[in-house]
C-alpha positions, 0 to 999 in steps of 0.5 A: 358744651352746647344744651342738647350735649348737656341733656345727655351728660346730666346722664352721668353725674350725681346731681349735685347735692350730696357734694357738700365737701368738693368745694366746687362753685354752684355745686349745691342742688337739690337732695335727690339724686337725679341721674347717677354714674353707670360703673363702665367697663373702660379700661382707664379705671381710677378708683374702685368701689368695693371692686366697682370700677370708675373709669376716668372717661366717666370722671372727665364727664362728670367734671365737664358738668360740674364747671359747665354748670358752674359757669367756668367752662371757659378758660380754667386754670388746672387748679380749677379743673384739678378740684373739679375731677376731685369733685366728680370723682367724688360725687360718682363714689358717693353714687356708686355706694348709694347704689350698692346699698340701694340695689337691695330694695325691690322696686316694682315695675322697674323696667317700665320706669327706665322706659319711661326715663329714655323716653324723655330724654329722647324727647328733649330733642327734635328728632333722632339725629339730633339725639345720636348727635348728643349721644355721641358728643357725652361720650355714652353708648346707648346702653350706658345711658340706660344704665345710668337711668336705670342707677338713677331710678333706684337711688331715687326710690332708696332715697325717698324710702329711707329718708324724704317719707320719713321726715317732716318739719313742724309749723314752729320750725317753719315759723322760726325760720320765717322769723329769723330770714324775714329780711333776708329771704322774704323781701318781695320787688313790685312783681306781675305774672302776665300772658300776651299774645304776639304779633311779630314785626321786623324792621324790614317790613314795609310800612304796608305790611306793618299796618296790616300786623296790626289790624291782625292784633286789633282782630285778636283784640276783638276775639279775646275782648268778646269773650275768646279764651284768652289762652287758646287765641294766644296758642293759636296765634301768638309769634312769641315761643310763650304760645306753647303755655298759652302766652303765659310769660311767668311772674317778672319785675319792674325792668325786666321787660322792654319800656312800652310792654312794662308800662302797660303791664303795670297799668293793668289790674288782674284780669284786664287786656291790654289794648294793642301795644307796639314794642320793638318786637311787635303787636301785643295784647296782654292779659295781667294774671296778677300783680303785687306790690314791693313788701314782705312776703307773708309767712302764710305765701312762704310757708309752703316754700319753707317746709320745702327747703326745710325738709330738703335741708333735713334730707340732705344732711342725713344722706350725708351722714348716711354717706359717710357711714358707708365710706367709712365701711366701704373698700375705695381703692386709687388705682 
């Protein structure tokens, strides 16, 4: 399944927190439900939800997901796919209850938030051709998909009202979780966070014109050493995709980075550019945003991290059992 297809499919499922149970590697995600299963009226229905139909196009979609995200696309055994349809389908009734409680709150502006949600899916490919082609590939119509938004939206907003606003974790709960995990979780590799602004060679380029690319990084050099916004040079000029961010690599460790780059990086202090560095992909000038040695991380740089997964933790488990609630009271019909 290739990305943009995905970025259509994602559409159709219950992501993937509230699957606990279906025993599906890499099935664990984050507690909100963010896009949820559009009940469509195929006629190979497979289960009904309180008379809402599940057809086995949507299960098939669903379950491409779970194994694409899984990392098991290729080459499954039926028992794998088995437990997958089992787990999709499963995460869809899961959704399909959460919407039909949910769709009993009022959620103001609705519309405009649907909007805005096809508006960035559209935006996640170049053109429209490219987003029919990927529309066409998952298997939706146009309308199912705004649907599934739609679905997505308001168990969203259901799940924020009734649970996330609602819970909170104590500096002692953060505390004791940092104390028991320190070994474990909050163990920190020598780390740097980096910008550069890239010059690109190729190894068909004569030597003429590699000379050139380099006195081009060198006149870089000198504008950013001169003062220049490191970041606005970096977009402007920059060969490396990082440009859009204004060069920004993001926080990496030791090894992660090819030889001259990494050595230069760790040379560094905060701060400081890096004189012209030659690597295989070209001319670099480097900017070290932060650097920090190998150590425990300390509670006060994880405690946010902490109340995080801590309240997710909180959230998810009483939407399960908010979830079990409902299937217990709720008519599910094999078909």
């Amino acid at each position: 399944m290739n990305r943009a297809t995905k970025g259509i499919v994602s559409t159709t499922a219950v992501l993937l927190c509230l699957a606990a149970c279906t025993g599906v590697k890499g099935s664990a995600a984050p507690v909100s439900v963010q896009l949820a299963h559009a009940a469509t009226e195929a006629q190979d229905t497979v289960q009904l939800v309180n008379g809402v139909a599940i057809s086995r196009a949507e299960v098939h979609r669903v379950s491409r997901l779970l194994l694409s995200q899984a990392g098991s696309f290729e080459q499954i055994s039926p028992e794998t796919m088995q437990r997958s349809n089992l787990a999709a389908l499963d995460q869809l009734t899961v959704a399909e209850l959460l919407y039909q409680e949910a769709a009993k709150i009022e959620i103001k502006d609705l519309d405009l938030q649907v909007e805005k949600k096809v508006a960035e899916t559209r935006a996640l490919y170049p053109g429209p051709d490219a987003f029919e082609h990927a529309l066409k590939a998952s298997g939706l119509t146009f309308g199912e998909m705004v649907r599934n938004a739609r679905k997505s939206i308001v168990i969203n907003t259901f799940i924020d009202q009734r649970f996330t606003s609602k819970v909170e974790v104590s500096d002692a709960e953060a505390r004791s979780f940092y104390q028991e995990n320190q070994d474990k979780y909050f163990i920190r590799m020598e780390n740097a966070r980096a910008s550069h602004i890239l010059v690109k060679v190729d190894e068909k380029m004569k030597p003429e014109e590699k000379q050139k690319a380099r006195e081009k990084a060198e006149a870089l050099l000198t504008r950013v050493k001169e003062g220049e916004d490191f970041a606005a040079v970096a977009e402007s000029e920059s060969g490396c995709p990082s440009a859009t961010a204004g060069g920004d690599l993001g926080t990496f460790g030791r090894g992660q980075m090819v030889a001259p780059f990494e050595k230069a990086v760790f040379d560094l202090k905060p701060g400081e550019i890096s004189s012209v560095v030659e690597s295989q992909f070209g001319f670099h000038i480097i900017k070290l945003a932060e650097k920090h040695e190998a150590g425990k991380v300390s509670y006060e740089e994880a405690k946010q991290k902490i109340v995080e997964f801590l309240k997710a933790e909180k959230v998810r488990k009483a939407v399960m059992s908010f979830v079990d609630e409902l299937k217990s009271k709720a008519k599910i019909t094999r078909v």
